[in-house]
N, C-alpha and C positions, 0 to 999 in steps of 0.2 A: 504494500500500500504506500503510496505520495502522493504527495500536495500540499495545498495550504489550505487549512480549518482555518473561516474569521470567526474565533471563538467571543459570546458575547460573559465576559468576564462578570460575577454576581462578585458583589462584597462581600468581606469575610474569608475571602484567600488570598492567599499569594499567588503572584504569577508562576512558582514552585510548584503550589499545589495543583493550580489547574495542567501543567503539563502530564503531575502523576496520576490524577482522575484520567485525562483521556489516554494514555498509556491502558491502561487497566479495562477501559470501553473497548479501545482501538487493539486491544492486546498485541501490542506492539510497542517495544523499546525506545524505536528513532523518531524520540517527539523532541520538539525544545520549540521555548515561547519566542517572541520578539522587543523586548524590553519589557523590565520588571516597570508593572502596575502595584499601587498598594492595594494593602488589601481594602480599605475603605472605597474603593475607587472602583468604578463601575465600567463595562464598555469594551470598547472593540482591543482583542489581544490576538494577532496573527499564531497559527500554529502551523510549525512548520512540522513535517511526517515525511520519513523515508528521505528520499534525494534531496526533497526540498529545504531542508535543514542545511545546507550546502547555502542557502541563501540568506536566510536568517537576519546574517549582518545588514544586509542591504534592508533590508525591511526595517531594522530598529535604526540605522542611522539617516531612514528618509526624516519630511517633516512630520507631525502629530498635529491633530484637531481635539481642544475640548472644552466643554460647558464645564464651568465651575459656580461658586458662589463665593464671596465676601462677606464675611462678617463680621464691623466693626465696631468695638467696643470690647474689645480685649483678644492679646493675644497666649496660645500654648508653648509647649515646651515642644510639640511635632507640629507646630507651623499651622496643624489641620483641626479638625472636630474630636481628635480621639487622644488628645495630650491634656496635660493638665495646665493651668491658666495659669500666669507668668504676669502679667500686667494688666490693669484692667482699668476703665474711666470712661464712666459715664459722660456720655455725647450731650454738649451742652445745648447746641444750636444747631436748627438744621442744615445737613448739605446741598449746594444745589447742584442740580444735573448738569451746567456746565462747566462744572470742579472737578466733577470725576472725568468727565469728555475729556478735558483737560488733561488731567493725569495718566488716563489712559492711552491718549494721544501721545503723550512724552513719553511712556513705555515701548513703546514702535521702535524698530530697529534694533541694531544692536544691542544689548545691555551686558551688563557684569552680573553674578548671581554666586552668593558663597552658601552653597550646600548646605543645609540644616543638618543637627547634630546627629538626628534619625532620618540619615541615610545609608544607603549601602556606598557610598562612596570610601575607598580606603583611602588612610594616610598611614606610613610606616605598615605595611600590609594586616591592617587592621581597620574593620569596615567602621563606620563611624558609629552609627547604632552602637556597637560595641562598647564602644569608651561612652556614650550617652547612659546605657543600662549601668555603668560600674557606677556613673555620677561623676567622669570624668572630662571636660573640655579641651577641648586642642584645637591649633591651629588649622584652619580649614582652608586647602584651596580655593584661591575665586577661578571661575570659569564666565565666558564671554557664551552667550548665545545668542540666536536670532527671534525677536519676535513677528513674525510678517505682518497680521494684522490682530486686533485686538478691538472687540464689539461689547458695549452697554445692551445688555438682553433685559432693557426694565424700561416702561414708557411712563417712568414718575417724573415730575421735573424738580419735586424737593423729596429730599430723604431725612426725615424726622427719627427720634426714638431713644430710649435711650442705648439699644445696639440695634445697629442698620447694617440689612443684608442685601445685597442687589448680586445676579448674574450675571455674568461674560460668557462671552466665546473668544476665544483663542486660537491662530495657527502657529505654530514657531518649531524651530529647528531641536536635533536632539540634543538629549541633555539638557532641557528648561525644567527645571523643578517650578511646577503652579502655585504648590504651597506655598515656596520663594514669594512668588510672583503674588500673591494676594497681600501675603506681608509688607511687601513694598511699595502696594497702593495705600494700608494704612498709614505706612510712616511718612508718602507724599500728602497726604491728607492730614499728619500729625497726630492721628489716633490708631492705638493696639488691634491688629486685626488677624486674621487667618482665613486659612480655607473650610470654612464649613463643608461644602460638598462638592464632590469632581464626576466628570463621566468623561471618557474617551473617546469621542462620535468619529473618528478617522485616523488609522496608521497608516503610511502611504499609499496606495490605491483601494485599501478598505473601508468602507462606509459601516455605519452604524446596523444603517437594514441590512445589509450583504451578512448580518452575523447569527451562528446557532446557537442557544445554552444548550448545556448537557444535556437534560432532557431530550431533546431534537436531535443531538448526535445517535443518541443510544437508540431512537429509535428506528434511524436510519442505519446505522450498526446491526442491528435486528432484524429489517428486511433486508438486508444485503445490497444496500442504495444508496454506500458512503461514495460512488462514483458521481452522483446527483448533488451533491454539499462539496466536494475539494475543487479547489481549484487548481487550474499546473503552477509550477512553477516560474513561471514567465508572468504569471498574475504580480508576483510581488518582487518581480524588476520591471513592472511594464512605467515605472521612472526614469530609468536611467536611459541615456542615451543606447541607439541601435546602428552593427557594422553589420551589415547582411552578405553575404560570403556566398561561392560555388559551391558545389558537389565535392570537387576539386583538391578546394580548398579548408572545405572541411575537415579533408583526411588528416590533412599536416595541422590542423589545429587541435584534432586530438591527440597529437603528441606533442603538443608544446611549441608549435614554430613561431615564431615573429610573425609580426604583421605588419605592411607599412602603413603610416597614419593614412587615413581619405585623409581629403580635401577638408571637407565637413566636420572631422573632429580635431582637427590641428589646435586648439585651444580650449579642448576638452583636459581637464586634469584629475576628474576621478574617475571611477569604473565605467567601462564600458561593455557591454551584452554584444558578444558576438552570436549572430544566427545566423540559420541556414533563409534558404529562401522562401519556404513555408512556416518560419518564423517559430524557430524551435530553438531556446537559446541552448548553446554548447559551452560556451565557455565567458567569464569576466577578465578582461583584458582592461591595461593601463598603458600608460605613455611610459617608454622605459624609462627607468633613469640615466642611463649613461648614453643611449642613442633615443634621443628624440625623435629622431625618425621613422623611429617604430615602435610598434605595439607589443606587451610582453604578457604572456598569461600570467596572471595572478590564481585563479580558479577556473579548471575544467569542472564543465556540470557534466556532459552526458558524453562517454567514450565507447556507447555501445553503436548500433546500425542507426543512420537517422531514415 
């Protein structure tokens, strides 16, 4: 069995646990998710099965789409709804709708983000979470991500109370921590906030609908109709750029040959999906390092008959 399950993630697991639930449906070993969701955190988690686990990387470092919440007037020790409260202050006066426009609008583009304590991010190989459970703090790496756009999901124009929650959507590159990212609307605003709640509506070419819970696998599991739910694996490169190749040349590429740049990607600088001419990808090529003039596999997908 291969392809890609767009698994629709229930709260209360980890992206761990959902790969060993469907292991155990799928009764099969070569599962693995596509970036860790927490478990509070709801929504679309790519599963890669068989070959397609070969791809994996490319699906967790596209962009992400997701509906979250803010809510401010204090913030936790996990940034989100399931940490204990760290600062708190009552909201004197109301906000108005083009403060947060504002804010949010300033969050566009690039920004800086230093990984909350309850993360899996390591420092001295040790994940952070780690040193947060012992009651330990340490220096935390900052990291630069992309936010592309960033949407007010609320048609209020004042926000009263004495804690005020309001919705976003979000697109941005990997490695954006939301949690971060609500916290940073509060302290642009100068009041304690977090993420009350997150859902995940798109991991690179997977939508929210396009997804199954459990339930729904097993029971396609059962009829013997998991060919009607996976997708191939070309579903979750259909991102990255396309070199579409001979018969020919196909051969030499499942043994690893060079390839000279096209024309067309000469200032392409990450992966590229080499396929045949019925659009079957074979292999992930890059720009070599040392001859730029051509093309060097990084990963062959398929060295059987095409």
């Amino acid at each position: 069995m291969e392809g890609i399950l767009p698994l629709f993630k229930p709260a209360g697991l980890t992206s761990h646990d959902c790969v060993f639930k469907i292991r155990k449906i799928l009764k099969t070993k070569k599962v693995g998710h596509t970036g860790t969701l927490d478990p509070d955190v709801t929504g679309v988690l790519p599963i890669c099965i068989g070959r397609a686990t070969k791809i994996a990387e490319y699906i967790t470092d596209a962009g992400k789409s997701y509906e979250g919440e803010v809510t401010l007037g204090f913030s936790t020790t996990t940034e989100d709804a399931s940490g204990e409260i760290v600062d708190q202050r009552k909201i004197e006066s109301p906000i108005l709708r083009s403060k947060i426009l504002e804010v949010l609008q300033a969050l566009q583009g690039e920004i800086v983000q230093t990984p909350p304590m309850y993360s899996a991010v390591k420092v001295n190989g040790k994940k952070l979470y780690e040193y947060a459970r012992q009651g330990i703090v340490v220096e935390r790496p900052t990291r630069k991500v992309n936010i592309y756009s960033i949407e007010l999901l609320d048609d209020r124009d004042t926000f009263s109370g004495d804690t005020i929650s309001f919705s976003f959507r979000v697109t941005c590159s990997k490695g954006t921590y939301i949690r971060t990212l609500a916290v940073m609307i509060g302290e642009m605003l100068n009041i304690p906030a977090h993420m009350s709640k997150l859902k995940r509506i798109q991991s690179a070419s997977f939508l929210l609908q396009d997804c199954f819970t459990f339930e729904e696998v097993e029971q396609f599991m059962l009829k013997g109709e998991m060919d009607k739910i996976l997708y191939p694996l070309e579903a979750g490169i259909s991102h990255l750029p396309k070199y579409q190749i001979s018969d020919t040349v196909a051969e030499k590429v499942k043994n690893g040959a060079l390839l000279p740049v096209p024309e067309q990607l000469l200032n392409q600088n990450g992966p590229i999906v080499v396929e045949t001419k019925n659009e079957k990808a074979l292999a992930i090529y890059a720009i070599h390092p040392s001859k730029p003039d051509f093309l060097k596999p990084t990963k062959v997908l398929r060295n059987d008959t095409f």
